[in-house]
C-alpha positions as a LaTeX table, in Angstrom:
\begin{tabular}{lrrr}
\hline
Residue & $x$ (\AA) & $y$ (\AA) & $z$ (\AA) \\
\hline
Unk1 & 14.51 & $-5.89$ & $-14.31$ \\
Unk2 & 13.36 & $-5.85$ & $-10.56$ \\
Unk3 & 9.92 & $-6.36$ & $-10.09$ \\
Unk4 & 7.39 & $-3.15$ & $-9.27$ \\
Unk5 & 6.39 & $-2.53$ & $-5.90$ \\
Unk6 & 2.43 & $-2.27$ & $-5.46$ \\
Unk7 & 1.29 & 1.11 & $-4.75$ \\
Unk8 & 1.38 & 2.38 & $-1.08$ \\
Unk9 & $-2.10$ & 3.07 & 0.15 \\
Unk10 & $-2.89$ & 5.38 & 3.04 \\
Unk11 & $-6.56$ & 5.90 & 2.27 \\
Unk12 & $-8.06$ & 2.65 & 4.39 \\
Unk13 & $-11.75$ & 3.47 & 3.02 \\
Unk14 & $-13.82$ & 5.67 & 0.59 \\
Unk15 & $-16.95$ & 6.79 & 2.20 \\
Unk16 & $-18.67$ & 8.94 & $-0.39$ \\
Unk17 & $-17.31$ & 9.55 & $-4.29$ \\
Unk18 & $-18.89$ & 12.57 & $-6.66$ \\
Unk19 & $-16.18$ & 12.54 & $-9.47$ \\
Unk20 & $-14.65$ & 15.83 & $-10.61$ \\
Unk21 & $-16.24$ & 16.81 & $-7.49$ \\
Unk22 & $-15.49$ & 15.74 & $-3.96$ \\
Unk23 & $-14.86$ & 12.40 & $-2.03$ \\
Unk24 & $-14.69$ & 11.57 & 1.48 \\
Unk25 & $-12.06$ & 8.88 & 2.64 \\
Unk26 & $-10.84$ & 7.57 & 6.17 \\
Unk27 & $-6.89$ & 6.86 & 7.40 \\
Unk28 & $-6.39$ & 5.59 & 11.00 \\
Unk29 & $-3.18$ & 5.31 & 11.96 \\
Unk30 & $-2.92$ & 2.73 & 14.24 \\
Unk31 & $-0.51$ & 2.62 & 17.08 \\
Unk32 & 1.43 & $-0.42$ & 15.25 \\
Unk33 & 1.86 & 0.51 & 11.79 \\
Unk34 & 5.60 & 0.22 & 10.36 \\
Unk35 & 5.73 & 3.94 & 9.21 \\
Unk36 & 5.34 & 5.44 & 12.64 \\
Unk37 & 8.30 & 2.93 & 13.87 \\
Unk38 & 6.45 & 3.40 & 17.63 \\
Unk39 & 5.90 & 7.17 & 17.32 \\
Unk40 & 3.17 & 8.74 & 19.70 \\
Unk41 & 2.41 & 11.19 & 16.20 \\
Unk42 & 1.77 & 10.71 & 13.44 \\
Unk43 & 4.50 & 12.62 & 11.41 \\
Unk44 & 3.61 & 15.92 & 8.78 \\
Unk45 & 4.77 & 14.08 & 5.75 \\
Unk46 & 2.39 & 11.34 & 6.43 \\
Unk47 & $-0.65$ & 13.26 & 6.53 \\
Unk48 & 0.40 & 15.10 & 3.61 \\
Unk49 & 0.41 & 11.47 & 1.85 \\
Unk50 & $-2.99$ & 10.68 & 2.98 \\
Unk51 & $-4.40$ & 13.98 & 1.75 \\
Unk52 & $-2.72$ & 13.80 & $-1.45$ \\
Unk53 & $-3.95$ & 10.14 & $-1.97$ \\
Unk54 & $-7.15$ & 11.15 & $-1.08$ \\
Unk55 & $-7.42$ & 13.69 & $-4.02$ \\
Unk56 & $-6.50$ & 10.63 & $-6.78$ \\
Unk57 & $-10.27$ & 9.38 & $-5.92$ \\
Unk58 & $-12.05$ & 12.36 & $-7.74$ \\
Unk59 & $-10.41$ & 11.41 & $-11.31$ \\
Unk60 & $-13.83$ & 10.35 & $-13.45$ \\
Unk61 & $-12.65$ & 6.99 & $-14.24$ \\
Unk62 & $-13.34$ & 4.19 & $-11.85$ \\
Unk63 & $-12.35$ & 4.76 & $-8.24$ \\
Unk64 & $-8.75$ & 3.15 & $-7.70$ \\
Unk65 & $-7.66$ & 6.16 & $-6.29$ \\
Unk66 & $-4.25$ & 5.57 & $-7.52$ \\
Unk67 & $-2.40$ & 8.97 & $-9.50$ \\
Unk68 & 0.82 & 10.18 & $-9.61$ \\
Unk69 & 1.61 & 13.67 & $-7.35$ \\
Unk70 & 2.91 & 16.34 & $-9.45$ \\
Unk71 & 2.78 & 18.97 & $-6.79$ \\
Unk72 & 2.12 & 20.51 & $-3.43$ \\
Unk73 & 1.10 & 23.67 & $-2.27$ \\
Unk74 & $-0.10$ & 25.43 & 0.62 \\
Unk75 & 0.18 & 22.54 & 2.98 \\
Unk76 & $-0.29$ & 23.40 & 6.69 \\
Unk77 & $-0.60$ & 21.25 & 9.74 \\
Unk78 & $-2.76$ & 22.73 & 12.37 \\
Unk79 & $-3.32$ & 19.83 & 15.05 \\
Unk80 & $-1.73$ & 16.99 & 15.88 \\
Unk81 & $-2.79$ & 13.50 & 14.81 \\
Unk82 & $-1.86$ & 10.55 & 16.76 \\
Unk83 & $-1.51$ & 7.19 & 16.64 \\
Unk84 & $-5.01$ & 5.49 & 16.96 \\
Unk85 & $-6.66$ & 9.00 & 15.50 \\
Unk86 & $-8.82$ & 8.25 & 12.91 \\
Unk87 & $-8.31$ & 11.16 & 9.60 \\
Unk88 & $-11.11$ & 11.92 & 7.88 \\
Unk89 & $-9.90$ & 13.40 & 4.05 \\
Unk90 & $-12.72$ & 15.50 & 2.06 \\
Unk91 & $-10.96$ & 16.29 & $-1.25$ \\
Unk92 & $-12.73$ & 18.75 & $-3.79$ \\
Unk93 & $-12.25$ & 19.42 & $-7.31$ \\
Unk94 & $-10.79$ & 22.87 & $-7.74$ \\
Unk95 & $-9.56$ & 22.65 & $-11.47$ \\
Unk96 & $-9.26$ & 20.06 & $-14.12$ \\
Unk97 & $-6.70$ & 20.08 & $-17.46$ \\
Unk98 & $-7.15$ & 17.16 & $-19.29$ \\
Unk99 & $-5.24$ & 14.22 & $-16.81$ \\
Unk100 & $-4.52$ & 16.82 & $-14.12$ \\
Unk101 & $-6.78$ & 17.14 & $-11.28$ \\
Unk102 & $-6.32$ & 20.60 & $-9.12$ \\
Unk103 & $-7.94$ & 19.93 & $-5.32$ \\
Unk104 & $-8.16$ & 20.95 & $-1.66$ \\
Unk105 & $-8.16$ & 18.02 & 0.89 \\
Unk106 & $-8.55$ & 18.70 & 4.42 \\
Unk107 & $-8.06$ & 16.67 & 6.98 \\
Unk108 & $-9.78$ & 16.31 & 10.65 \\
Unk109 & $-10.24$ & 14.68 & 13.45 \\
Unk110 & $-13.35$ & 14.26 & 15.50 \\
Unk111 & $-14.59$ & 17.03 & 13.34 \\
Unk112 & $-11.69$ & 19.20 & 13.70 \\
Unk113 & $-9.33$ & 20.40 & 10.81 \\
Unk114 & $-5.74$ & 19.10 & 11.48 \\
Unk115 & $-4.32$ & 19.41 & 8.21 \\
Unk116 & $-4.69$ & 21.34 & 4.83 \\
Unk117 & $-2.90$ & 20.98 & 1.71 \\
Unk118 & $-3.63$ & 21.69 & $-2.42$ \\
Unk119 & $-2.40$ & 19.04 & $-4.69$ \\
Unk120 & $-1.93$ & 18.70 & $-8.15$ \\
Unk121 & $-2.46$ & 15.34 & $-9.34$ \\
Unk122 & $-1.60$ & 13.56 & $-12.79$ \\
Unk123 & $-4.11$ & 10.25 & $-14.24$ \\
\hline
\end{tabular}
């Protein structure tokens, strides 16, 4: 049996937590992290990772942040985000089924929205 990889994180900091309501959590993206592989931007898929990981904080039980993605709608980039931006996620609670969590995470940049996305997100 090969051994399990620790989770990926791409939220770098929780700034405020109101469970099974909203959170507030940072990404920068520096200029060398290995995902980028020297990339000026900081690719879609990325941010969509961040914004989805950002969500798993507003589950009522302690504040890993860690839940599995069960799906993703609406997403939409609107800026760009660039190596050394910092992305500043505020996910809220839009519906809750037992271990599913429903929310709307939005990303910006020096107080700008850059990204947008609904996730659904299994405990």
């Amino acid at each position: 049996m090969l051994p399990q990889a620790p989770p990926f994180r791409f939220v770098d900091r929780l700034l405020e937590r109101e469970p099974l309501r909203r959170c507030v959590t940072v990404k920068r993206f520096s200029a060398g992290e290995e995902c980028l592989h020297g990339e000026a931007c900081v690719p879609f898929s990325l941010v969509m990772e961040a914004l989805c990981q950002s969500a798993a904080f507003l589950a009522p039980e302690g504040v890993s942040g860690q839940g599995r993605i069960v799906r993703v709608d609406r997403a939409e980039m609107i800026g760009t985000l660039s190596a050394g931006d910092t992305l500043r996620i505020t996910s809220t609670l839009l519906e809750r089924s037992g271990a599913l969590l429903k929310a709307e995470s939005l990303g910006e940049v020096d107080g700008r929205v850059i990204a947008r996305l609904q996730v659904l997100v299994a405990r």
